[in-house]
N, C-alpha and C positions, 0 to 999 in steps of 0.2 A: 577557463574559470579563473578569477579572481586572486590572487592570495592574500585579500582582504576576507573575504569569504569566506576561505577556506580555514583562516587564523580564526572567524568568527565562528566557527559551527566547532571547531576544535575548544575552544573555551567555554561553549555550552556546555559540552562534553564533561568538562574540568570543571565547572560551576555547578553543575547538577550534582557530582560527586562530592564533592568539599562542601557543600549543601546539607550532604546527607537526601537529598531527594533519589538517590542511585545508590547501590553496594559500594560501599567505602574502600574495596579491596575484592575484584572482580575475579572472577572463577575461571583462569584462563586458559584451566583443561575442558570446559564444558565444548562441547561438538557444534562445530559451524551447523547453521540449518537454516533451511529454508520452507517455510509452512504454509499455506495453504487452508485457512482451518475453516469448514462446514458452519459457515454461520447460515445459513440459507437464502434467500434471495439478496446477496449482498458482497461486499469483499472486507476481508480478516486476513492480512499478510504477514507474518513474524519472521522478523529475520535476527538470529540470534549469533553472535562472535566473540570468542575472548573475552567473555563474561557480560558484554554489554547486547541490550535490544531494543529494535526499532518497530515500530508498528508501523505497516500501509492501510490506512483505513481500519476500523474501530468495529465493523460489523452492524445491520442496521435495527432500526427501533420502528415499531409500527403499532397501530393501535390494534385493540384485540375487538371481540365480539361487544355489540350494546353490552355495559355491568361490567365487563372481566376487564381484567389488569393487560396493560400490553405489552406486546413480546418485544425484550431489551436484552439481545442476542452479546451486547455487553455485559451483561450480569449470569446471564443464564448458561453461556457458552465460551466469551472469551478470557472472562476471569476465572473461572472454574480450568480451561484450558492450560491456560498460562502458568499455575500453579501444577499443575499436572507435570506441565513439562519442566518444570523448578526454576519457573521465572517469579522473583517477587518484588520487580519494580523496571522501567521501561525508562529508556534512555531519551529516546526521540519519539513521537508520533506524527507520521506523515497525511496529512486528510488531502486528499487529493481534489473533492470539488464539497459542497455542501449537500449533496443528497442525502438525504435520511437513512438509505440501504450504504450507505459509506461510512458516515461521522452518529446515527444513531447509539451508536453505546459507549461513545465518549464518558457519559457521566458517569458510569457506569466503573466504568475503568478508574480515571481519576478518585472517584470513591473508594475501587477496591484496592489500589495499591500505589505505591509512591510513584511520579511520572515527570519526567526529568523536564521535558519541553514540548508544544505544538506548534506544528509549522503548515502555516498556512499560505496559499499563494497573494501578496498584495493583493493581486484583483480584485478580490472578495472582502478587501476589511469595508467597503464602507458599499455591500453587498446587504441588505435587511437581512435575509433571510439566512445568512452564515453568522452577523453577528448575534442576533437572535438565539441561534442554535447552540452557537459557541456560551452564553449566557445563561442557556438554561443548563447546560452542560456544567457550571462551575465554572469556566479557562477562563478566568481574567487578563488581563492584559499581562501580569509576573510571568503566565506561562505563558502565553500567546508569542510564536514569531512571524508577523508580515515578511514572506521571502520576496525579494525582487526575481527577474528574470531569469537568472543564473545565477546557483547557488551551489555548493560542492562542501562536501565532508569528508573526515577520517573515521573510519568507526573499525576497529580494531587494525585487520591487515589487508581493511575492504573501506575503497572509496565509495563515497555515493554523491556521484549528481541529479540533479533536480532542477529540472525545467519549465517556467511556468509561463503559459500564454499570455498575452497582450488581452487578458480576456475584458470587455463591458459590457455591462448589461445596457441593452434587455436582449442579447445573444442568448443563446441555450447555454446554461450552466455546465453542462456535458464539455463543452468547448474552452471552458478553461481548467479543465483538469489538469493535473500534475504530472508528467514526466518523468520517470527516477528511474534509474539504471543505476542499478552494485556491481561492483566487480574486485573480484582479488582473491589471490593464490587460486588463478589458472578457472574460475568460476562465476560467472557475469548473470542477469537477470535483470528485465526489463520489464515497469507496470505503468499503464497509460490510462488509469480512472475509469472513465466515461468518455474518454474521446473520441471523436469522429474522425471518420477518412479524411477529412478536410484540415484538422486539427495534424493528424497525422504526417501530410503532406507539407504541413506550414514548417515542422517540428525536424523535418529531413535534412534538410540543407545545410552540409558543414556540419553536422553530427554523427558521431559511432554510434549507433544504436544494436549493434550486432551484441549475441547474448542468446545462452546458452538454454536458459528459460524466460518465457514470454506469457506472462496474464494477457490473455484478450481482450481488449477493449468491449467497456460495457457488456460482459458476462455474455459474450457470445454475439451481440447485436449485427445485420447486415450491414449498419451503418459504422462500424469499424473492422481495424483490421482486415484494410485491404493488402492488396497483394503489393503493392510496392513497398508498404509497409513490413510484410513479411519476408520480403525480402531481403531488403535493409537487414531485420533483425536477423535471419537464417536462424531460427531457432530448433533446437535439439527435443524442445519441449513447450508446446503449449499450452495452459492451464484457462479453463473454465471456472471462471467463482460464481456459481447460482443457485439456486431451489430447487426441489424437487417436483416438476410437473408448475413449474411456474407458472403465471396468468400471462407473459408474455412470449412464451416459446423458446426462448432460450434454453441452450446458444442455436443459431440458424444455421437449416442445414447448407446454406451457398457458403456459410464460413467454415463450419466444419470440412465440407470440398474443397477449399479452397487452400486450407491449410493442410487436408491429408494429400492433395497433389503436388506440395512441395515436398512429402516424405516428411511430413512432423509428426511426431507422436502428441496427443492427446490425453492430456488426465482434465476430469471433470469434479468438482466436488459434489454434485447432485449425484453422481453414481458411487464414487471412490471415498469418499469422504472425506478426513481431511489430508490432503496433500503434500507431502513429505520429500524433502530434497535433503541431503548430508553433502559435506564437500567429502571428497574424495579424491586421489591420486588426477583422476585428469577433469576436476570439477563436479559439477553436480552429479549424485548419482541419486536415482530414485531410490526412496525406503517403501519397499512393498508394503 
């Protein structure tokens, strides 16, 4: 990684604060965590450090029955959430592709509380349907960041990189999803969107992707999270982000096999609800 980059993402940091868009004087006893939150067919990642937080994905927005309002898992679940857990404003937001169960409750957010920056992968700025989204959402280009291919952060005593495909369309949008792996003070954790096994294998070469907790690709799908992949990561913990009784079966059972025969444990939010990590003496420890 860069240390143009990484001087860049650090000044976001600093701008947001001195902005006043961030806590002016950050809570730097609050508990490292890592969360996992039940938005339901979709992904809500919160990673909270030394006073400052990062969102993976916004949780999604869908319409409701003919007449009724529809359901914006950003109003109803992620902001209500966050406030819960005594977050009242977000440092970074990471959208990993444009699907609607990913970036739907962006507005939502943005509306409810101060939000430092959005980072988006280049591929997508001149993508209809992301700029689109991004618009109806409020993100103007002030907030808006185009990340290039490799992109690295400081957020508190926890690096984060960010790796974003060579994606064009008219590929499947699943395949330029975002890349991010944290890591610090002895605790690592790796989220890969909507990618595919293919996307997977591009993303291997010359990268650490080992980490301690692993989101599976596409909330379970056979078409991620294959096994060279899981290898790579050798993960301690697997995490499912989906629905309850979903319309697509998720997560499948050749991944679920696939990952309990390497000896990984499994937390699902469709059964557990929202899923809780704390750092602890030799990293993540699950919160029952």
């Amino acid at each position: 990684m860069s240390m143009s980059s990484w001087v860049r993402f650090a000044l976001l940091l600093a701008a947001s604060a001195t902005a006043g868009a961030i806590a002016a004087w950050p809570d730097w006893n609050q508990p490292t965590r890592l969360t996992f939150l039940a938005v339901g067919q979709g992904d809500c990642i919160v990673f909270q450090t030394r006073g400052h937080t990062v969102l993976i994905d916004v949780g999604p927005k869908r319409k409701g029955p003919a007449g009724s309002a529809p359901f914006d898992a950003g109003q109803r679940i992620v902001i209500p959430d966050l406030r819960r857990m005594g977050i009242d404003s977000v440092d970074l937001i990471l959208l990993s592709h444009p699907d609607m169960d990913h970036i739907g409750g962006l507005g939502a957010i943005l509306k409810g509380m101060p939000v430092g920056r959005v980072l988006v992968s280049s591929g997508f700025e001149h993508f209809q349907p992301m700029v689109d989204r991004l618009a109806e959402a409020g993100c103007g280009p002030d907030k808006t960041v185009w990340l290039g291919p490799d992109q690295s952060a400081k957020v508190g005593d926890f690096g984060v990189e960010i790796v974003c495909p060579p994606w064009r369309d008219p590929e499947p949008d699943n395949d330029g999803s975002e890349f991010v792996r944290i890591a610090g003070d002895g605790a690592s954790a790796v989220f890969t969107g909507d990618g595919s096994q293919a996307e997977e294998a591009e993303m291997m070469p010359g990268r650490d992707w080992s980490a301690q907790v692993l989101k599976l690709g596409h909330h379970g799908s056979s078409h991620s999270s294959g096994e060279p992949f899981l290898e790579a990561v050798h993960p301690t913990w697997a995490v499912v982000s989906c629905g309850r009784d979903n319309e697509y079966g998720f997560p499948k059972r050749d991944v679920l096999d696939r990952v309990q025969a390497l000896g990984v444990k499994i937390a699902r939010t469709d059964r557990d609800g929202d899923v809780v990590f704390e750092l602890g003496p030799h990293g993540w420890e699950r919160d029952p």
